[in-house]
CHARMM-style PDB file with segment names, atoms N, HN, CA, C and O in Angstrom:
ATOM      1  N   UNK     1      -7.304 -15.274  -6.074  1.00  0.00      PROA
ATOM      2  CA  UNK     1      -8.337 -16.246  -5.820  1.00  0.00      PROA
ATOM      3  C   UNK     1      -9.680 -15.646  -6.234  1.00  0.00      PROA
ATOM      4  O   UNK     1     -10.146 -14.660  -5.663  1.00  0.00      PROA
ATOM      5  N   UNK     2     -10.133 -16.113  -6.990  1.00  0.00      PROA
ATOM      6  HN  UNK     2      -9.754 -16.913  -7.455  1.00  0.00      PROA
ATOM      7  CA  UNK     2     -11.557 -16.093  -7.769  1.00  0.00      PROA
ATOM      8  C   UNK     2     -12.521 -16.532  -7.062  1.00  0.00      PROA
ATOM      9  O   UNK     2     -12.350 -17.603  -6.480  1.00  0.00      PROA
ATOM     10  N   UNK     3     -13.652 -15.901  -6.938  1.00  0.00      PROA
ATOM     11  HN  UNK     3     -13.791 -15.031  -7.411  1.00  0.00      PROA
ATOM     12  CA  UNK     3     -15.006 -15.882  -5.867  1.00  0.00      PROA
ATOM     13  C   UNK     3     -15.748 -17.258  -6.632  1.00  0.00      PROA
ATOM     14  O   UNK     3     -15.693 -17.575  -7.820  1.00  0.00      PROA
ATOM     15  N   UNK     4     -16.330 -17.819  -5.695  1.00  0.00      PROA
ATOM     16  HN  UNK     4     -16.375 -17.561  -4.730  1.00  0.00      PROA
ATOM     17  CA  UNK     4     -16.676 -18.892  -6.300  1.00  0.00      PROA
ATOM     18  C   UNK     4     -18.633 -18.582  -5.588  1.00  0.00      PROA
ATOM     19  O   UNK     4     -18.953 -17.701  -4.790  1.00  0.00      PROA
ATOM     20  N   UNK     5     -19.552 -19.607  -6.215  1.00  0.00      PROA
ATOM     21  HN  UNK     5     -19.292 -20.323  -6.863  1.00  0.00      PROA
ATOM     22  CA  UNK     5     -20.432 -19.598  -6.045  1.00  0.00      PROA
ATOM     23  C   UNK     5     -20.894 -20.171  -4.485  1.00  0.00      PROA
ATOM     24  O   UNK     5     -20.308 -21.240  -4.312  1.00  0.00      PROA
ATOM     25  N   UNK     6     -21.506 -19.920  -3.626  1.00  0.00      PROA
ATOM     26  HN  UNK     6     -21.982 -19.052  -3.766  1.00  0.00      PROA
ATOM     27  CA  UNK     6     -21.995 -20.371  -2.130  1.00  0.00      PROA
ATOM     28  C   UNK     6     -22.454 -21.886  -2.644  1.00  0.00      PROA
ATOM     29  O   UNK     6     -22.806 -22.127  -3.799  1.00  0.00      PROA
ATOM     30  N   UNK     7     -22.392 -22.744  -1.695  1.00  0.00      PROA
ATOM     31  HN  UNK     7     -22.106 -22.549  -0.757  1.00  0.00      PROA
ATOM     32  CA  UNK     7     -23.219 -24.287  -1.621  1.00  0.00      PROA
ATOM     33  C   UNK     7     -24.102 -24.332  -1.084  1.00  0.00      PROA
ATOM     34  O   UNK     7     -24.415 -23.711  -0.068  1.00  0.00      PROA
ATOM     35  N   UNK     8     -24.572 -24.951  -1.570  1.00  0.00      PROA
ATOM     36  HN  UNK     8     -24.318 -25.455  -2.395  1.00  0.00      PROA
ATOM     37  CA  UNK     8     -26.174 -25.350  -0.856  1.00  0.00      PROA
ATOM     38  C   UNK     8     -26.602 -24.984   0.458  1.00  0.00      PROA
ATOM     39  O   UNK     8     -27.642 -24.347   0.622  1.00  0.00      PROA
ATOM     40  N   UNK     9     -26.033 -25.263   1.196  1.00  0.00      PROA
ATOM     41  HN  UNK     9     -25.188 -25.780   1.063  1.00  0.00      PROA
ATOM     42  CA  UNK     9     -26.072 -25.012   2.916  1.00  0.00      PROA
ATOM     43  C   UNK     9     -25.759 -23.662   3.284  1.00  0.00      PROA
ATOM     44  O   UNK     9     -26.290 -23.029   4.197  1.00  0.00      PROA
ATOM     45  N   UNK    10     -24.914 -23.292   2.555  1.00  0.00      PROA
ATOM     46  HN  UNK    10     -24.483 -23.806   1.814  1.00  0.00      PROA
ATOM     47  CA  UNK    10     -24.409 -22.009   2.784  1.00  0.00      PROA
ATOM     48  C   UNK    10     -25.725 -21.088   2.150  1.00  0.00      PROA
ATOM     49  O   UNK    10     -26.244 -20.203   2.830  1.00  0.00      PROA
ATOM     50  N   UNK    11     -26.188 -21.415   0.772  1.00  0.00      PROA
ATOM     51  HN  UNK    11     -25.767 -22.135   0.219  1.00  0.00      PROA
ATOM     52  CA  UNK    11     -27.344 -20.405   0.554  1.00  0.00      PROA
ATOM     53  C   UNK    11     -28.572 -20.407   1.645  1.00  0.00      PROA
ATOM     54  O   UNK    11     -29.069 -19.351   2.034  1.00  0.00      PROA
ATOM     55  N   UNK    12     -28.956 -21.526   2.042  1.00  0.00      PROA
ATOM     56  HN  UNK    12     -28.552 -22.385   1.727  1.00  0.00      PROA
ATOM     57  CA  UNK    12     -29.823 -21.598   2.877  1.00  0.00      PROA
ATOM     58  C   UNK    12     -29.711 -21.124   4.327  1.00  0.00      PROA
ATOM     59  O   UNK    12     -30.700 -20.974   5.044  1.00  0.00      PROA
ATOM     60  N   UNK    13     -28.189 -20.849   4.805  1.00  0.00      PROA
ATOM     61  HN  UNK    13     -27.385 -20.971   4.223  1.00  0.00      PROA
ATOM     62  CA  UNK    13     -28.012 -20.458   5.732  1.00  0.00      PROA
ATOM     63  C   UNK    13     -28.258 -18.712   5.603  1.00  0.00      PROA
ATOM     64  O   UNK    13     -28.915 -17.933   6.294  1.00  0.00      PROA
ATOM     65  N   UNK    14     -27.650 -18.576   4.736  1.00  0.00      PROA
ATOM     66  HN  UNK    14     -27.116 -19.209   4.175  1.00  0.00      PROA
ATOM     67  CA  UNK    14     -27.896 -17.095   4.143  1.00  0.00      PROA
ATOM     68  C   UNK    14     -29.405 -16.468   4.222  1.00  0.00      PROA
ATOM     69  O   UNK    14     -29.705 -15.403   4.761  1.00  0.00      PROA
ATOM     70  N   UNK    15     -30.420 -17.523   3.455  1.00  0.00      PROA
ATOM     71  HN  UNK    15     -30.176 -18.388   3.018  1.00  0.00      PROA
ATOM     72  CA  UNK    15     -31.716 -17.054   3.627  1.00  0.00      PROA
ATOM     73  C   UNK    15     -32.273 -16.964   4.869  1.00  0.00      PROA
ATOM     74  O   UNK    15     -33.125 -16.085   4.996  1.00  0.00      PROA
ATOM     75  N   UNK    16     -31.981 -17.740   5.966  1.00  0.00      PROA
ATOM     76  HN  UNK    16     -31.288 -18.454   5.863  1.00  0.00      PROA
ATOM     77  CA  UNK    16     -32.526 -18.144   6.984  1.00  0.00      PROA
ATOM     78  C   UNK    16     -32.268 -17.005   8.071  1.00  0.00      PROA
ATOM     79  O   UNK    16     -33.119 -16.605   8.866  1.00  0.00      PROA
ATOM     80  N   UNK    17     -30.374 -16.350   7.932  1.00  0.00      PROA
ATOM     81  HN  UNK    17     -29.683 -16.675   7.287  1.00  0.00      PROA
ATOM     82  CA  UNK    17     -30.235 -15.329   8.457  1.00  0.00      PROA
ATOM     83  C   UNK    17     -30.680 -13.939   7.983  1.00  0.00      PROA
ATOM     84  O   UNK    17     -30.563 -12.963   8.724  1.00  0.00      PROA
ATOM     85  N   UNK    18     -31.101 -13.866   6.961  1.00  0.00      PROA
ATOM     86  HN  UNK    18     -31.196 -14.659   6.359  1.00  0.00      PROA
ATOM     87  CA  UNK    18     -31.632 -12.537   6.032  1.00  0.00      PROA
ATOM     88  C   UNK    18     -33.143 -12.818   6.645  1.00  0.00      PROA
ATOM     89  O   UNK    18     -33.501 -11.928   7.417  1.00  0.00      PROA
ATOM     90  N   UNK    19     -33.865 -13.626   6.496  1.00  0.00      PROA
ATOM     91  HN  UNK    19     -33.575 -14.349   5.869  1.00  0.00      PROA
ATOM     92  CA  UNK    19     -35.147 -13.856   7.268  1.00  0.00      PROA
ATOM     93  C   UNK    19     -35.048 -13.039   8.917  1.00  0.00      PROA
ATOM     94  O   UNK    19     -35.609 -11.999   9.262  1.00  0.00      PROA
ATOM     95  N   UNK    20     -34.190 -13.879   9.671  1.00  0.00      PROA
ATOM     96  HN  UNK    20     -33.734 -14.724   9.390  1.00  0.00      PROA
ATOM     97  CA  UNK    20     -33.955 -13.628  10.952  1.00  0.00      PROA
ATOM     98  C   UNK    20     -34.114 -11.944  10.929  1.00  0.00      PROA
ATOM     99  O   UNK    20     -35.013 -11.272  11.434  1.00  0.00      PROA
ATOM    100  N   UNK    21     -32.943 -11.501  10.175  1.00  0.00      PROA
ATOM    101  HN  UNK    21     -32.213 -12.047   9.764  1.00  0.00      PROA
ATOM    102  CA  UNK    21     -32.850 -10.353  10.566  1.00  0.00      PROA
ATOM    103  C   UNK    21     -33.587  -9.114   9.902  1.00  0.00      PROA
ATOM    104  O   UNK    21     -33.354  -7.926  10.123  1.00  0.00      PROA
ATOM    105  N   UNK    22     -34.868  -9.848   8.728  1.00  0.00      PROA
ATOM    106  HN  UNK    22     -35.057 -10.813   8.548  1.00  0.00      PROA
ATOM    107  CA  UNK    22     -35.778  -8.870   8.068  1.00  0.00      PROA
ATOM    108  C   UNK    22     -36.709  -8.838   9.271  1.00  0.00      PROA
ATOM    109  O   UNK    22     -37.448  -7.865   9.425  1.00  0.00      PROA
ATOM    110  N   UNK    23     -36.711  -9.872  10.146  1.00  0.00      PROA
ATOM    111  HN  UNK    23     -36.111 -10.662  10.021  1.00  0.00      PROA
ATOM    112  CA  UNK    23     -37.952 -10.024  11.036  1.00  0.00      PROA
ATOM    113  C   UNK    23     -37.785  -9.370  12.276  1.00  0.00      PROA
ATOM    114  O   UNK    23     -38.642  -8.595  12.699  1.00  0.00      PROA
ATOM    115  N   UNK    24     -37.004  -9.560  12.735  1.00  0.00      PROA
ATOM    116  HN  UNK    24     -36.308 -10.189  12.391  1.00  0.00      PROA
ATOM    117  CA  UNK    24     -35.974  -8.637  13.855  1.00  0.00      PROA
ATOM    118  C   UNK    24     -35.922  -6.999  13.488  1.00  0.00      PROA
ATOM    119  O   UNK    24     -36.201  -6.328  14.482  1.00  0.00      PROA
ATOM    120  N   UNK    25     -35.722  -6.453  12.671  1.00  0.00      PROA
ATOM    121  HN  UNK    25     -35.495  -6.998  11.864  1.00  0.00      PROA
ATOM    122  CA  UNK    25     -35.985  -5.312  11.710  1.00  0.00      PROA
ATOM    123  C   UNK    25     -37.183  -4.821  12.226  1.00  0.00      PROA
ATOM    124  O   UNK    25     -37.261  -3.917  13.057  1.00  0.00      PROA
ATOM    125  N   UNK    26     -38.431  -5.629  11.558  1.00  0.00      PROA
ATOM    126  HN  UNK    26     -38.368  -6.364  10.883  1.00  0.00      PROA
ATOM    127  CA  UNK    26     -39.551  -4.972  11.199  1.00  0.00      PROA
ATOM    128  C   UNK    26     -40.432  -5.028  13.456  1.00  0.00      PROA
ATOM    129  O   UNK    26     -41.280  -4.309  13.984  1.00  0.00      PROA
ATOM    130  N   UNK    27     -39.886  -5.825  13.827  1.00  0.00      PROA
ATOM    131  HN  UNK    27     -39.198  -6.409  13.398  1.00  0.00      PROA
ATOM    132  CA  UNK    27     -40.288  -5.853  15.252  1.00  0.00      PROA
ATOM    133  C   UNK    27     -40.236  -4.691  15.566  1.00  0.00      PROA
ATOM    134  O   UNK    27     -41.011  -3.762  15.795  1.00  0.00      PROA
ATOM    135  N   UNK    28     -38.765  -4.967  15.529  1.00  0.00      PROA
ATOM    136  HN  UNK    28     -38.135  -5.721  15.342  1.00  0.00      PROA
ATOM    137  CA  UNK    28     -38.043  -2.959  16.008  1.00  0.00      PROA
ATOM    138  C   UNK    28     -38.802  -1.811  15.802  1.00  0.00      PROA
ATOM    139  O   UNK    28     -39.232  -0.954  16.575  1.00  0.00      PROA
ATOM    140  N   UNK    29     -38.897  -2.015  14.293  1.00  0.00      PROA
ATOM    141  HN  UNK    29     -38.548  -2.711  13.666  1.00  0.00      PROA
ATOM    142  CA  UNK    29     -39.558  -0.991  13.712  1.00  0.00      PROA
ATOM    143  C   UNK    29     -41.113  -0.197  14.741  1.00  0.00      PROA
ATOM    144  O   UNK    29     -41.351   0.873  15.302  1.00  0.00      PROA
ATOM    145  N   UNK    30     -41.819  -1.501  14.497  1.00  0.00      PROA
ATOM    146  HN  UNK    30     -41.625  -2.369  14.041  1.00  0.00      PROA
ATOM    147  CA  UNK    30     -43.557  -1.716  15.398  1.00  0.00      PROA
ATOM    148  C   UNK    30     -43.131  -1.150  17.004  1.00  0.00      PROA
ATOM    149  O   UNK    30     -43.794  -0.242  17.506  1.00  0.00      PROA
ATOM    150  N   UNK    31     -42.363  -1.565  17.493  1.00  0.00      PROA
ATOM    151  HN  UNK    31     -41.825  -2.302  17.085  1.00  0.00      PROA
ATOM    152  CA  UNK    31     -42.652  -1.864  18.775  1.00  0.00      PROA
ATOM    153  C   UNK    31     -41.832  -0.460  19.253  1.00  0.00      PROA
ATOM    154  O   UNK    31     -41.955  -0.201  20.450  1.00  0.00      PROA
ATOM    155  N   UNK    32     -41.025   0.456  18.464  1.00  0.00      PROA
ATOM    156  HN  UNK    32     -40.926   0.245  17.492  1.00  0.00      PROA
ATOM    157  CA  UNK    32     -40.798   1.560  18.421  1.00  0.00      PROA
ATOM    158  C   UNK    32     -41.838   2.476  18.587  1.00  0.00      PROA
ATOM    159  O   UNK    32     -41.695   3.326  19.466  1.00  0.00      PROA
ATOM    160  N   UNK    33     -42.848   2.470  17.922  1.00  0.00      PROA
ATOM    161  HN  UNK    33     -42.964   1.779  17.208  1.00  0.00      PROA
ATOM    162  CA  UNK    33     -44.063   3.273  17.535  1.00  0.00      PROA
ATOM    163  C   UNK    33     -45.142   2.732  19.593  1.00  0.00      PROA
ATOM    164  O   UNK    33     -46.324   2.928  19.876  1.00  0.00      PROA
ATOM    165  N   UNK    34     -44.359   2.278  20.212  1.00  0.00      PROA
ATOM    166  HN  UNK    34     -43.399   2.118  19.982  1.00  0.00      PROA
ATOM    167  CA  UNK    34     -45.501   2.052  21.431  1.00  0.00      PROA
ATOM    168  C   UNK    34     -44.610   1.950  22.533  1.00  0.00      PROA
ATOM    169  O   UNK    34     -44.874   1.486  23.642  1.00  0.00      PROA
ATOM    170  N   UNK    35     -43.383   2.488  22.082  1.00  0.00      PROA
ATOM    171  HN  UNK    35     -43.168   2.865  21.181  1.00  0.00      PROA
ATOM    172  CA  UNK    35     -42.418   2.753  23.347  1.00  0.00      PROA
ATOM    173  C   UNK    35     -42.424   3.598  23.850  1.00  0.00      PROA
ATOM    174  O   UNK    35     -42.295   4.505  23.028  1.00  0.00      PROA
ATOM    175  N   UNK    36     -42.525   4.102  25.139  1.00  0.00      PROA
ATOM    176  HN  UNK    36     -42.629   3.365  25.807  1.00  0.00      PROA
ATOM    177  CA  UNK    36     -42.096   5.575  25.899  1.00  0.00      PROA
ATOM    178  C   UNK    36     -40.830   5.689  26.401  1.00  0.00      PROA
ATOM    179  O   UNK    36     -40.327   6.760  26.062  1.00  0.00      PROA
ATOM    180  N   UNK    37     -40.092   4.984  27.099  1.00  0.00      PROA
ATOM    181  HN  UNK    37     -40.500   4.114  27.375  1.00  0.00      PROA
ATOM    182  CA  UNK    37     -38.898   4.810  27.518  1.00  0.00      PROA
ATOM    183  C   UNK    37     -38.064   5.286  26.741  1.00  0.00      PROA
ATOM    184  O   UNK    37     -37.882   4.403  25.903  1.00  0.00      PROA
ATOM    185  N   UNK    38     -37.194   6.485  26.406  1.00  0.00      PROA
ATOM    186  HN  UNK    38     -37.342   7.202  27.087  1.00  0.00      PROA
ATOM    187  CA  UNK    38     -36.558   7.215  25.578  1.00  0.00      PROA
ATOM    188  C   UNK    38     -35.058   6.468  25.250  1.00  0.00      PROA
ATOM    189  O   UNK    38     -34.374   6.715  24.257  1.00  0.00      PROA
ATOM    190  N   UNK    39     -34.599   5.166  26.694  1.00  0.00      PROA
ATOM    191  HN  UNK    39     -35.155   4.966  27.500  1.00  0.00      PROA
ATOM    192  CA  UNK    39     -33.334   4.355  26.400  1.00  0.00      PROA
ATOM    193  C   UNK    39     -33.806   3.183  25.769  1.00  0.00      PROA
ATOM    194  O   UNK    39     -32.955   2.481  25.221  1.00  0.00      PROA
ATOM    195  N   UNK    40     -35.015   2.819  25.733  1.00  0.00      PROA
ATOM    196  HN  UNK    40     -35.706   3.389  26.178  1.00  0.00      PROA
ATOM    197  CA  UNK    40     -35.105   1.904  25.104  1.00  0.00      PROA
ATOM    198  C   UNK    40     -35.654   2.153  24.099  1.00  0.00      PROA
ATOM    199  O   UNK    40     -35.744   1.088  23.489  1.00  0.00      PROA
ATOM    200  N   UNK    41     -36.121   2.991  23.497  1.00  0.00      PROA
ATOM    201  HN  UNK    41     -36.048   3.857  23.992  1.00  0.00      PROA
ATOM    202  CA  UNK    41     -36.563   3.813  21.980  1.00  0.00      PROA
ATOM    203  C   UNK    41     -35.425   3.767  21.248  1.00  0.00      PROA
ATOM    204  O   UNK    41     -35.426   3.454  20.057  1.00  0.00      PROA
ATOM    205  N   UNK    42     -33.780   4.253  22.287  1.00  0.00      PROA
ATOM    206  HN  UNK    42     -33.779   4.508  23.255  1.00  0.00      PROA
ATOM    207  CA  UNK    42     -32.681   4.262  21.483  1.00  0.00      PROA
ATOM    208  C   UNK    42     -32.495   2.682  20.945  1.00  0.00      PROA
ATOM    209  O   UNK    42     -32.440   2.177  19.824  1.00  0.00      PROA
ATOM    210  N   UNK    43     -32.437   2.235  22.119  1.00  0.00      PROA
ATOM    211  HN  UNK    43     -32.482   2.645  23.029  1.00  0.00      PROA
ATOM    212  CA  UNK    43     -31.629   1.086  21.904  1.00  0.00      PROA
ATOM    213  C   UNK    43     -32.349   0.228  20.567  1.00  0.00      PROA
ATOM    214  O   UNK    43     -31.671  -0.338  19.709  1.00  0.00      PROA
ATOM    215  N   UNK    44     -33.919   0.257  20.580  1.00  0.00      PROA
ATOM    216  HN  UNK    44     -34.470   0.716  21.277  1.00  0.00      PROA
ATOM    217  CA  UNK    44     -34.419   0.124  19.629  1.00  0.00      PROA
ATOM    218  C   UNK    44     -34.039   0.376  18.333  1.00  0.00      PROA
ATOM    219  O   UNK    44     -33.907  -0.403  17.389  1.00  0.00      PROA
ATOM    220  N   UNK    45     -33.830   1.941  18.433  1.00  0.00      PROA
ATOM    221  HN  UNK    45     -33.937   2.574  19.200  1.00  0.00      PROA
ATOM    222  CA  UNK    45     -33.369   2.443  17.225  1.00  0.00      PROA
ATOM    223  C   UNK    45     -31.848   1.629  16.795  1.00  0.00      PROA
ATOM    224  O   UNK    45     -31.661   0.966  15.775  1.00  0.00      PROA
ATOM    225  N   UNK    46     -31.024   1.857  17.713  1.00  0.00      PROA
ATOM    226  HN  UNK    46     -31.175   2.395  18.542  1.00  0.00      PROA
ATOM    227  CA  UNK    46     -29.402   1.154  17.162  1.00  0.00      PROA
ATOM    228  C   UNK    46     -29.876   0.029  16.352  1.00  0.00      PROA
ATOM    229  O   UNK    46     -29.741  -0.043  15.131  1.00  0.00      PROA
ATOM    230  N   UNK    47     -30.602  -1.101  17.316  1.00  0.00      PROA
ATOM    231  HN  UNK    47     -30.711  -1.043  18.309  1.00  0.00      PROA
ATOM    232  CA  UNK    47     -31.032  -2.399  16.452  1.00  0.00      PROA
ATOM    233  C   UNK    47     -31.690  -2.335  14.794  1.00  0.00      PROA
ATOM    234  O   UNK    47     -31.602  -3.116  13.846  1.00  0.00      PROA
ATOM    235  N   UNK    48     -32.207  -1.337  14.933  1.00  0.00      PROA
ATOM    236  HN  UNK    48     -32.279  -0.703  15.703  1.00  0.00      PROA
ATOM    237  CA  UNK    48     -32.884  -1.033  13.606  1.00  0.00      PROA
ATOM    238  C   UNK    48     -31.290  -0.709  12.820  1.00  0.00      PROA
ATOM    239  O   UNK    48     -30.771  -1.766  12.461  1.00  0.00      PROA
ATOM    240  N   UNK    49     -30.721   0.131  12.604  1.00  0.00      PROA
ATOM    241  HN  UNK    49     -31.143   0.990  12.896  1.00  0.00      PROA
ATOM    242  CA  UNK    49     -30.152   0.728  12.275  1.00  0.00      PROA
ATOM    243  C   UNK    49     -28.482  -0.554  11.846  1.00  0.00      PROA
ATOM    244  O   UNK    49     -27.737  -0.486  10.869  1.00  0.00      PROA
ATOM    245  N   UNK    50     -28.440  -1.487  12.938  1.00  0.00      PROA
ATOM    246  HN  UNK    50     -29.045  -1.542  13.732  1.00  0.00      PROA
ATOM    247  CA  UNK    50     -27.501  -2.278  12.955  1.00  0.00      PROA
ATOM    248  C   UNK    50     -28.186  -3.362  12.489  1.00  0.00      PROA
ATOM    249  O   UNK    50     -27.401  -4.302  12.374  1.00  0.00      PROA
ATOM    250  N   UNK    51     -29.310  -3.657  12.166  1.00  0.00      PROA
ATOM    251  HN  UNK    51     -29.948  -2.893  12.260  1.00  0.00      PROA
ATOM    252  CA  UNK    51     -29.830  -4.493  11.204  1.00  0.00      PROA
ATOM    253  C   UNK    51     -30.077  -4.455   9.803  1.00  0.00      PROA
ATOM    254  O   UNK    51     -30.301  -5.478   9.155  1.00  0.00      PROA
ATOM    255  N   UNK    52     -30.037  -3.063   9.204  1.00  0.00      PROA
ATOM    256  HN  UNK    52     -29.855  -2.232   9.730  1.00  0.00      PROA
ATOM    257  CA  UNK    52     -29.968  -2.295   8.133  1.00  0.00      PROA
ATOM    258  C   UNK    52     -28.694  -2.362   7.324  1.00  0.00      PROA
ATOM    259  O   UNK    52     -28.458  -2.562   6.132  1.00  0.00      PROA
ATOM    260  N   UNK    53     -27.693  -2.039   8.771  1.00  0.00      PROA
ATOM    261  HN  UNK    53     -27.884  -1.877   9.739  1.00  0.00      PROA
ATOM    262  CA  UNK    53     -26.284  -2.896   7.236  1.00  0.00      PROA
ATOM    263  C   UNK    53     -26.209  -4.587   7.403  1.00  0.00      PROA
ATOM    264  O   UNK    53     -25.370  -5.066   6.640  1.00  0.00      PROA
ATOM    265  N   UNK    54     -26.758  -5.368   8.058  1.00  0.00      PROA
ATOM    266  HN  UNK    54     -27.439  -4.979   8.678  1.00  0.00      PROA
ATOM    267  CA  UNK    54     -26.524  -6.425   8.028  1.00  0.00      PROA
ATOM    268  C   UNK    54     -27.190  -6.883   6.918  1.00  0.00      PROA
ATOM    269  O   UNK    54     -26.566  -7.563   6.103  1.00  0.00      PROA
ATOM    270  N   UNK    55     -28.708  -6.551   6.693  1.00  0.00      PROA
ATOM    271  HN  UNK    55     -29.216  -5.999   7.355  1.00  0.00      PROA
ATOM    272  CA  UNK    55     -29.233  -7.043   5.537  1.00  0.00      PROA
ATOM    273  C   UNK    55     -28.870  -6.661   4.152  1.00  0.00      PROA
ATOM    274  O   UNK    55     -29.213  -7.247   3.126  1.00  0.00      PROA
ATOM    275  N   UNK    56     -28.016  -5.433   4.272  1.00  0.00      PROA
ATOM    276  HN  UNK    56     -27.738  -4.956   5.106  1.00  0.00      PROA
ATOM    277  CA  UNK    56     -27.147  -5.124   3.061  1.00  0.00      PROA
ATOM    278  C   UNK    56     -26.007  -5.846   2.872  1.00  0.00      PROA
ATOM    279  O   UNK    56     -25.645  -6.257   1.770  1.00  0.00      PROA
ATOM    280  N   UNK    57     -25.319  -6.052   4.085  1.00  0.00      PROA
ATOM    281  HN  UNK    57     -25.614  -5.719   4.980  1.00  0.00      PROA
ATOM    282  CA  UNK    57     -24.531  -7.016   3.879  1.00  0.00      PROA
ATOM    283  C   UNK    57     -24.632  -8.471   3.243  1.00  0.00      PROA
ATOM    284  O   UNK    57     -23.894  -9.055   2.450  1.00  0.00      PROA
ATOM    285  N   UNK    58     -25.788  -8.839   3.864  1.00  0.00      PROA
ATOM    286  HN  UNK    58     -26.388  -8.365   4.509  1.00  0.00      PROA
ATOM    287  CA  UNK    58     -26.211 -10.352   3.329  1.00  0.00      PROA
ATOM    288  C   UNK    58     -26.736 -10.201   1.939  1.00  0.00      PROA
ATOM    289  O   UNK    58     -26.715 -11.212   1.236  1.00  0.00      PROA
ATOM    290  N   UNK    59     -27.161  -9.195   1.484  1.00  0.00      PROA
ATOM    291  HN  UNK    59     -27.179  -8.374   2.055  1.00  0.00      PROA
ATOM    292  CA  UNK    59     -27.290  -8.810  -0.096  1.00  0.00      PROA
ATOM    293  C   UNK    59     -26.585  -9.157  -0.407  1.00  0.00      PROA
ATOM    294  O   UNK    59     -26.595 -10.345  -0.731  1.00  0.00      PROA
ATOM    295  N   UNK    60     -25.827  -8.639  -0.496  1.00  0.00      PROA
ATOM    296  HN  UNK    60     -25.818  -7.674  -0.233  1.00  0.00      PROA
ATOM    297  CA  UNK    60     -24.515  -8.965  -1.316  1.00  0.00      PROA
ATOM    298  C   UNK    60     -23.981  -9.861  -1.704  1.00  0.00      PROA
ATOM    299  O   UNK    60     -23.309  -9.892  -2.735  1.00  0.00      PROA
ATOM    300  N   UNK    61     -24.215 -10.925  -0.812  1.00  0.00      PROA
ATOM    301  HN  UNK    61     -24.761 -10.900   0.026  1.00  0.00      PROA
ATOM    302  CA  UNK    61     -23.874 -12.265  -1.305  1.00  0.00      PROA
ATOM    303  C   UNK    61     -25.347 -13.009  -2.504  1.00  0.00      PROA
ATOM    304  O   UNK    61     -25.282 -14.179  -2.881  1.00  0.00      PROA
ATOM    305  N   UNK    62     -26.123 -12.396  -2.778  1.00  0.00      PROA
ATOM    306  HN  UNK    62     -26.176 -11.445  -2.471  1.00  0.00      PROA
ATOM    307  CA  UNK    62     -27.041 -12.887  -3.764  1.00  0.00      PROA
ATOM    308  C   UNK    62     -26.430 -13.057  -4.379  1.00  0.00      PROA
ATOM    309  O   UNK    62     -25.975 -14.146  -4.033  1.00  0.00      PROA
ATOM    310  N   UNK    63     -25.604 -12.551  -5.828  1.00  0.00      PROA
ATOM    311  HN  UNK    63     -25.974 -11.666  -6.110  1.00  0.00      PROA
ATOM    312  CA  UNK    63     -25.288 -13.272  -6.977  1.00  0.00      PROA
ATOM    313  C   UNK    63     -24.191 -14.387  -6.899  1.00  0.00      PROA
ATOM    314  O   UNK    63     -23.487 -14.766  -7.835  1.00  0.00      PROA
ATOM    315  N   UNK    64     -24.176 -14.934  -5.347  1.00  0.00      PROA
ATOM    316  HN  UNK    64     -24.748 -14.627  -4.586  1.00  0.00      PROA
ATOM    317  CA  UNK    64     -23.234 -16.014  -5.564  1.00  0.00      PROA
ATOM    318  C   UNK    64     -24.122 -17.502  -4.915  1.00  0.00      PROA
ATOM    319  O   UNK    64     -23.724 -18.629  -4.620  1.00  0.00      PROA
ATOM    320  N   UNK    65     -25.459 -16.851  -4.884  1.00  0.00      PROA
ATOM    321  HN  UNK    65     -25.782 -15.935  -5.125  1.00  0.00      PROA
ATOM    322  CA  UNK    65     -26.330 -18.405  -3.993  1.00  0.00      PROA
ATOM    323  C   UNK    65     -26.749 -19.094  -4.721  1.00  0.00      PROA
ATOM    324  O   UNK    65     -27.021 -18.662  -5.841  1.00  0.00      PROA
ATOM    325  N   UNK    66     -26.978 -20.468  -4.390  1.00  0.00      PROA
ATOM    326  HN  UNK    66     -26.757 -20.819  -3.480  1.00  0.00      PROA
ATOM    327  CA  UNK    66     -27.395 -21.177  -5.472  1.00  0.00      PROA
ATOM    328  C   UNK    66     -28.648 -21.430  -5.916  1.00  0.00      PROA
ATOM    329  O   UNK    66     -29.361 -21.960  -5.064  1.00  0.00      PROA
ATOM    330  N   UNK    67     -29.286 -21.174  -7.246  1.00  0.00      PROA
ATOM    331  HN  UNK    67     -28.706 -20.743  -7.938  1.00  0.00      PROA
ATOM    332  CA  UNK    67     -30.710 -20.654  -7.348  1.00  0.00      PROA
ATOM    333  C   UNK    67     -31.643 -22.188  -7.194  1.00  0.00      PROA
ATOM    334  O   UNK    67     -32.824 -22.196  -6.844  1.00  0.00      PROA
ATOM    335  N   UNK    68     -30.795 -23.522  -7.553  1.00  0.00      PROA
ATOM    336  HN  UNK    68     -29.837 -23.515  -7.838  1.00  0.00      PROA
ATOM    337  CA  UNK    68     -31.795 -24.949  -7.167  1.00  0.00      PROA
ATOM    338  C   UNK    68     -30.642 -25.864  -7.069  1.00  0.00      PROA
ATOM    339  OT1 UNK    68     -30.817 -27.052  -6.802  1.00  0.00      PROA
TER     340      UNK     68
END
């Protein structure tokens, strides 16, 4: 079975979750830099870190979204 190109809905769903989770990302990132709490610095960190393959993950599906 041959990969076929994403539909419409599906690309947009794609962008919308790559958004979500560039934004979710970069929170982490900020709000790291004004944390003291050393469990929640971690937990911070995991999120960073578990958002990092997700947005690689959702890469990946670029050359199959639909460009219009």
């Amino acid at each position: 079975m041959g990969q076929e190109d994403l539909a419409f809905h599906e690309t947009m769903d794609m962008h919308e979750l790559l958004n979500l989770k560039t934004v979710g990302l970069l929170k982490s990132k900020m709000v790291q830099g004004i944390v003291f709490d050393q469990d929640l610095r971690a937990l911070l960190e995991k999120n960073v870190q578990v958002s990092i393959m997700d947005i690689k993950q959702l890469q990946r599906l670029y050359p199959y979204a639909k460009s219009q």
